[in-house]
TITITI-692259 format. One line per 4 residues: number of its first residue (from 0); their letters; for each residue x, y, z of N, C-alpha, C. Coordinates in steps of 0.2 Angstrom, whole numbers, always signed. Layout:
% residues N
NUM	A	X,Y,Z,X,Y,Z,X,Y,Z ~ ...
% end
This chain:
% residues 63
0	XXXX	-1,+645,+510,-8,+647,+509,-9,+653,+514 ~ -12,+658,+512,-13,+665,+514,-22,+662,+517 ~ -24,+665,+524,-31,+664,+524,-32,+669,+526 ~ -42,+669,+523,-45,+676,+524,-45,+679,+530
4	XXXX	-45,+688,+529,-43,+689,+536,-35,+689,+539 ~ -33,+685,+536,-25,+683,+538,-24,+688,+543 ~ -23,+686,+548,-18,+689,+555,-11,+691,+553 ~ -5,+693,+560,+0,+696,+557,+6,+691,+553
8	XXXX	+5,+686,+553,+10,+680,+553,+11,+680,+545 ~ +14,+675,+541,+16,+677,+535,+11,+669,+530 ~ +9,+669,+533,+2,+662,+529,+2,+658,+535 ~ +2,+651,+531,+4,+644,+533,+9,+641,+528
12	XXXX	+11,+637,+531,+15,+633,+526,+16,+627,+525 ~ +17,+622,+520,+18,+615,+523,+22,+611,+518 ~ +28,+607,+522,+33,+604,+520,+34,+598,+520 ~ +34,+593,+515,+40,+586,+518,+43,+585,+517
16	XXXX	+45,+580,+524,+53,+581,+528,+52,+573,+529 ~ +55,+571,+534,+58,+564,+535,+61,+566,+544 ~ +57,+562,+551,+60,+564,+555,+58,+554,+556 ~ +66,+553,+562,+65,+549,+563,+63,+542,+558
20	XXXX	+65,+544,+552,+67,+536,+547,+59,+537,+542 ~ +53,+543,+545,+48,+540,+542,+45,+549,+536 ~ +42,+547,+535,+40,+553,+533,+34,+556,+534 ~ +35,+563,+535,+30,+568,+539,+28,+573,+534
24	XXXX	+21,+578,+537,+23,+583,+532,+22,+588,+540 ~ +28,+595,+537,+27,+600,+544,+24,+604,+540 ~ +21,+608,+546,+16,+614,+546,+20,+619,+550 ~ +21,+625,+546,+25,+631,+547,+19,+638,+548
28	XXXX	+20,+642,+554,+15,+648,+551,+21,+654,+556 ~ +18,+659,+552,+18,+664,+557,+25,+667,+552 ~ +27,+676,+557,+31,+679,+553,+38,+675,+552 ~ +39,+669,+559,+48,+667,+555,+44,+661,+555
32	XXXX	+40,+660,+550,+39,+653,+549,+40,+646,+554 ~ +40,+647,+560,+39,+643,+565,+35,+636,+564 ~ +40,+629,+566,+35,+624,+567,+28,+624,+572 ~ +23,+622,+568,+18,+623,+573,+16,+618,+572
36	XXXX	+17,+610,+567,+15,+603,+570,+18,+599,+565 ~ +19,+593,+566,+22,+589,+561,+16,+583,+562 ~ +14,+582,+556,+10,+574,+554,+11,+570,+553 ~ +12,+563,+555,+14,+559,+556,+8,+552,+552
40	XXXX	+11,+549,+547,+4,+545,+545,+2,+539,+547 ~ +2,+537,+553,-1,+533,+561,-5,+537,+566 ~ -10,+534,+568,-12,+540,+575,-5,+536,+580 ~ -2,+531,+578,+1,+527,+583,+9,+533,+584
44	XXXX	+12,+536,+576,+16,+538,+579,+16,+545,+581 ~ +9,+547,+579,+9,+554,+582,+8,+555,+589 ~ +5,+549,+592,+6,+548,+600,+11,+546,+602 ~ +16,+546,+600,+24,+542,+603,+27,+549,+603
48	XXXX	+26,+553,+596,+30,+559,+596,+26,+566,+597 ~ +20,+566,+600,+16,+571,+601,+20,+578,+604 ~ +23,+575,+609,+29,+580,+613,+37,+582,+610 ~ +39,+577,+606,+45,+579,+604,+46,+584,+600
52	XXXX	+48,+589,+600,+54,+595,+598,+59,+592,+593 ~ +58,+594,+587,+65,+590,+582,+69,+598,+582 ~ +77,+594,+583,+84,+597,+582,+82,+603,+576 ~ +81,+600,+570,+80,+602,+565,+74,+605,+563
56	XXXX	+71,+607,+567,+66,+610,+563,+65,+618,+567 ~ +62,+623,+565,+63,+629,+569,+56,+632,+573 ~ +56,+632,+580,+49,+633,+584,+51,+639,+586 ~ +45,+642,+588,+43,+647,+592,+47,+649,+597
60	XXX	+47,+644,+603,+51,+645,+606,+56,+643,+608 ~ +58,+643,+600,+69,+642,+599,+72,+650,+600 ~ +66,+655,+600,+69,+662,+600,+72,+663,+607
% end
């Protein structure tokens, strides 16, 4: 999804994946498509993984 105005990054993007046994959808933005949040469909288990970093997924601050 391209938004108006768009900044330097390359849209938004959004994926589903499977961390942890359950299913998520990630949210990708920026020019190397960087993880910026996984959704998790419990407020329960987005609090348990609020802070985890998955192996598998590529962030910002993997450069």
């Amino acid at each position: 999804m391209m938004g108006w105005m768009q900044g330097a990054g390359d849209g938004t993007f959004y994926g589903p994946h499977t961390e942890n046994d359950q299913p998520v959808l990630v949210i990708g933005e920026g020019a190397g498509l960087w993880t910026n949040c996984v959704t998790w469909k419990s407020p329960q288990l987005a609090q348990q993984y609020k802070h985890k970093k998955f192996k598998d997924l590529y962030y910002q601050s993997d450069e």
